[in-house]
C-alpha positions, 0 to 999 in steps of 0.5 A: 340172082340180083345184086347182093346175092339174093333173088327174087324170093329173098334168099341167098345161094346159103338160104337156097340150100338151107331151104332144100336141106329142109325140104329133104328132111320134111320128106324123111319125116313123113317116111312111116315117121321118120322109120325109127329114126329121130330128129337129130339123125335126120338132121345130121343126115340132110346136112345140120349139125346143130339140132336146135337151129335145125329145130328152128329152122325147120319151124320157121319154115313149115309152121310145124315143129319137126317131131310134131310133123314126124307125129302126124305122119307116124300116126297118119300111117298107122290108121291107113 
């Protein structure tokens, strides 16, 4: 970490969670798309309690919306 608490990649030790919370849910969704479950438990599951800021977040970070992402995979699975 350098001072102030962020490393090289700008983030601070609450941004590197964040950051693996996403990354876990991302792979939950690409699960058979989400296997039945929705966003928001998905959400709640890897740690967010506020669905719209996991909604954002996860935006953010991957350019794709979580329940579009969960869509490509459902729909991806389905042809295999």
């Amino acid at each position: 970490m350098h001072p102030g608490g962020v490393d090289a990649a700008g983030l601070n030790l609450s941004g590197h969670f964040a950051e693996g919370r996403l990354f876990q849910a991302s792979r939950r969704l690409a699960e058979r798309g989400g296997n039945g479950r929705t966003v928001a438990d998905i959400a709640l599951e890897v740690g967010f309690s506020d669905t719209s800021c996991f909604n954002r977040c996860f935006q953010r970070r991957f350019s794709a919306w979580p329940g579009d992402l969960r869509a490509v995979f459902a729909t991806s699975r389905s042809q295999a």
